[in-house]
Backbone bond lengths (Angstrom), bond angles and torsions (degrees), N, CA, C in turn:
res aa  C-N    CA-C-N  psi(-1)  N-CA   C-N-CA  omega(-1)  CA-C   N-CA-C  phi
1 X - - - 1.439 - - 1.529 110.31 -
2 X 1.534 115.97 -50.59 1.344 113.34 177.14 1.747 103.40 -65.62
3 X 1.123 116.82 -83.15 1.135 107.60 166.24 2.231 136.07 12.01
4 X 1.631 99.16 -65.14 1.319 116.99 154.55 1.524 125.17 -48.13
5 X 1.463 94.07 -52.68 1.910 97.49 174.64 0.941 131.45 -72.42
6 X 2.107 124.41 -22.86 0.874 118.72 173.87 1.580 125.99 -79.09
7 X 1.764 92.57 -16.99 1.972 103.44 165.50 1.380 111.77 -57.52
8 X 1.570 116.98 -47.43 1.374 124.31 -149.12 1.749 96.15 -83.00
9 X 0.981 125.83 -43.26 1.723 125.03 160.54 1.252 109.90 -38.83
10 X 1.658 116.87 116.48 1.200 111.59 161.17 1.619 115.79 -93.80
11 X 1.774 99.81 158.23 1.360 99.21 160.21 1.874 91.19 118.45
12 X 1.409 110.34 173.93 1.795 100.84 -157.76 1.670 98.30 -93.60
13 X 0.881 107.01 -171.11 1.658 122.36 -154.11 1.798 102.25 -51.16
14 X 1.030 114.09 -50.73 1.540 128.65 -152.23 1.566 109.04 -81.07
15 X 1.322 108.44 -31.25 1.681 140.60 161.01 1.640 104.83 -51.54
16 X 1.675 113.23 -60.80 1.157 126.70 -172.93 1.486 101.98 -54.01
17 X 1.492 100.58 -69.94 1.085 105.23 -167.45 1.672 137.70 -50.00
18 X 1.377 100.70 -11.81 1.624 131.60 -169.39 1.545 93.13 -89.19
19 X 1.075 114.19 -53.42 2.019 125.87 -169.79 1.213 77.33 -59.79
20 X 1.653 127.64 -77.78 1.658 123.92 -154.08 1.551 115.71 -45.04
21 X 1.211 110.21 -41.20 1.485 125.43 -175.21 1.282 97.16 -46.13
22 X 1.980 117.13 -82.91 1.289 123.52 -179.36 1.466 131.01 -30.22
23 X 1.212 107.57 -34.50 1.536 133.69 -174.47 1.053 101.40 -69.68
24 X 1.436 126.91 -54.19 1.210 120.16 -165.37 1.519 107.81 -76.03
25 X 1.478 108.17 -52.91 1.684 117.19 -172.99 1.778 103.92 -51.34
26 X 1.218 119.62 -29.29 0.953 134.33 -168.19 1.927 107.44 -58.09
27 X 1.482 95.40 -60.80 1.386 123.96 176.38 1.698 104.69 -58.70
28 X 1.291 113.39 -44.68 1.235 100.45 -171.35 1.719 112.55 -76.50
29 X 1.124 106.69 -23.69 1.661 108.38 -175.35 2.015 106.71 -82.69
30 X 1.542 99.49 -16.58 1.788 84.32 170.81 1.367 104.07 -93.97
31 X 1.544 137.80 2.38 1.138 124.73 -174.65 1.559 94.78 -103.02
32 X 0.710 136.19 -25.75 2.140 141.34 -171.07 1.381 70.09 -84.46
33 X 1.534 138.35 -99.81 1.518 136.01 -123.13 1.945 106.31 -86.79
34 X 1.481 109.03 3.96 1.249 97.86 178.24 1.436 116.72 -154.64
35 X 1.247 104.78 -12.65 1.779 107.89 -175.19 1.930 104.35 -95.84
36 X 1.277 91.92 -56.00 1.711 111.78 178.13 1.398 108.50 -47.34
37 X 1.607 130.07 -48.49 1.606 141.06 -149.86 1.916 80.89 -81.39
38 X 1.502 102.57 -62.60 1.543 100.30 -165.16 1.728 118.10 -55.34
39 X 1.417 117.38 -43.42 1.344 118.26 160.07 1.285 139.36 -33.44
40 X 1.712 94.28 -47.80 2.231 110.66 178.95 1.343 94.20 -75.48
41 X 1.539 136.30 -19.57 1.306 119.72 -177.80 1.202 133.16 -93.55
42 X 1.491 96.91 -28.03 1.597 131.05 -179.89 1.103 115.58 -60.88
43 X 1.723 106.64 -56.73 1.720 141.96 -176.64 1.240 127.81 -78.24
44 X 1.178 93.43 -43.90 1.940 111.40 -162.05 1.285 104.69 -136.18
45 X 1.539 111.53 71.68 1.831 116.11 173.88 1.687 97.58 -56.10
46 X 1.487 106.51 133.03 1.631 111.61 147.84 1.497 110.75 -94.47
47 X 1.247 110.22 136.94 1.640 113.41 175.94 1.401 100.65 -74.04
48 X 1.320 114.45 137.94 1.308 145.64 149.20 1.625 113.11 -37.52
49 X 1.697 88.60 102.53 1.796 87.68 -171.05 1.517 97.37 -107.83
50 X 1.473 124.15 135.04 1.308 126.68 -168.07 1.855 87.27 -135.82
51 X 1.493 95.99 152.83 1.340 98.66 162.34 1.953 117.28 -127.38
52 X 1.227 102.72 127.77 1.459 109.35 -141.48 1.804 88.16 -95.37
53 X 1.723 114.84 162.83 1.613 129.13 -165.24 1.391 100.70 -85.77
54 X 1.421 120.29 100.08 1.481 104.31 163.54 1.508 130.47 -80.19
């Protein structure tokens, strides 16, 4: 897979390597700030812990 992307990037090594970088950092910040949050909520309800006035 990596392999494939670094063909399909044009432009010389250091170029590549800069696009790949972004790409990746890119990917990792919509999966932490948007894929992950929607899943634990979606998937994995936490009950609502309240502590009540005695």
């Amino acid at each position: 897979m990596y392999a494939g992307l670094w063909r399909i990037i044009p432009g010389p090594w250091f170029v590549k390597l800069f696009v790949f970088v972004v790409l990746f950092a890119a990917v990792v910040y919509v999966l932490f700030f948007h894929a992950y949050p929607w899943v634990m909520q979606t998937f994995f309800q936490t009950p609502d812990v309240t502590v009540g006035e005695s």
